[in-house]
C-alpha positions as CSV (number, residue, x, y, z in Angstrom):
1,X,-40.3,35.1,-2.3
2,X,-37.6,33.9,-0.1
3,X,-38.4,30.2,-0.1
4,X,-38.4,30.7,-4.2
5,X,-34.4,32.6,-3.8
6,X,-33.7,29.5,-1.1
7,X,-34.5,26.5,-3.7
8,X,-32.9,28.6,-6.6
9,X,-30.0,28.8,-4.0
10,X,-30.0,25.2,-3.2
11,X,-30.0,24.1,-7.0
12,X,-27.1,25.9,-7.5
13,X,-25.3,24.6,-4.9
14,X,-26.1,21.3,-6.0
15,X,-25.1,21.7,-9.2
16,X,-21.9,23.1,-8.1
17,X,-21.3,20.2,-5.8
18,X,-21.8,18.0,-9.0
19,X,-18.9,19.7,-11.1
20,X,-16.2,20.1,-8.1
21,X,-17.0,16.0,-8.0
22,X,-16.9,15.2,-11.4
23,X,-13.8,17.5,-11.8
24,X,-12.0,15.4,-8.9
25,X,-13.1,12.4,-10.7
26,X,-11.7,13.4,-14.0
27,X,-8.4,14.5,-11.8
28,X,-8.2,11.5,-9.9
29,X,-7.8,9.1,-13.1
30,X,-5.2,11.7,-15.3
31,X,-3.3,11.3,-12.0
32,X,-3.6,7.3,-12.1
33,X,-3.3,6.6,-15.3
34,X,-0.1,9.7,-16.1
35,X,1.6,8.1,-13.3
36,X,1.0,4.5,-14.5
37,X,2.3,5.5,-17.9
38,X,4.6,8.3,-17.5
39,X,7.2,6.0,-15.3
40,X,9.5,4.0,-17.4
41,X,10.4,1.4,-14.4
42,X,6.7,2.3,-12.4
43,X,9.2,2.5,-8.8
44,X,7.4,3.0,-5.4
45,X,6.8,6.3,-6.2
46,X,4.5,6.3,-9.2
47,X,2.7,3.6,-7.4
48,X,2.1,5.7,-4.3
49,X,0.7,8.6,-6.8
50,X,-1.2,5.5,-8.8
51,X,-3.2,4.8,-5.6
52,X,-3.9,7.9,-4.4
53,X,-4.9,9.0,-7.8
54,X,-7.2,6.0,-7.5
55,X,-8.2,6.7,-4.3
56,X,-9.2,10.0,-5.0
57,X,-11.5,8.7,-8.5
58,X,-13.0,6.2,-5.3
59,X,-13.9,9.2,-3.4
60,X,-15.5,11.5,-6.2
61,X,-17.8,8.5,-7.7
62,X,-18.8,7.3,-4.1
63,X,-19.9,11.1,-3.6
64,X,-21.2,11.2,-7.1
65,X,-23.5,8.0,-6.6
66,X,-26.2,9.9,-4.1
67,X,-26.4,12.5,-7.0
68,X,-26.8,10.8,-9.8
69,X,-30.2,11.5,-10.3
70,X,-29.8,15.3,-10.2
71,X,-26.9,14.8,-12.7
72,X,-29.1,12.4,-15.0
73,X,-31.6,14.8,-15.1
74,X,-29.1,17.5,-16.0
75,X,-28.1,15.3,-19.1
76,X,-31.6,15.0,-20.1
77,X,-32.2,18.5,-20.3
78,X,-29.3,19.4,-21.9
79,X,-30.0,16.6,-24.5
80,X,-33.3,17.8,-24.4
81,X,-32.0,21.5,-25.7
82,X,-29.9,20.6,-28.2
């Protein structure tokens, strides 16, 4: 019983560990690309939030990469149910 409540445990942190990455992903570029467009003259400051907007959508997909298989499965079985 418990290793069944540890692996249902595990999954589920997994899975949250996917979203919170693909969330700062998602951030990460909105924050690039608003900063990029938003700024009429693009002055040191929207550059500074460009890069770290950028640097940030670096961080996420090279976190993301070790779990892409975990997230390709969760595509195919969402595909699968709909």
């Amino acid at each position: 019983m418990k290793k069944s409540f540890n692996a249902m445990d595990h999954s589920k942190k997994t899975e949250i560990k996917l979203i919170i990455y693909l969330l700062m992903f998602v951030a990460g570029l909105v924050v690039a690309i608003g900063a990029y467009t938003k700024d009429v003259n693009y002055g040191p400051i929207a550059q500074l939030v460009t890069v770290i907007g950028l640097i940030i959508t670096l961080c996420a997909g090279v976190l993301l990469f070790p779990s892409r298989h975990e997230l390709s499965k969760k595509i195919e079985k969402i595909k699968k149910c709909h």
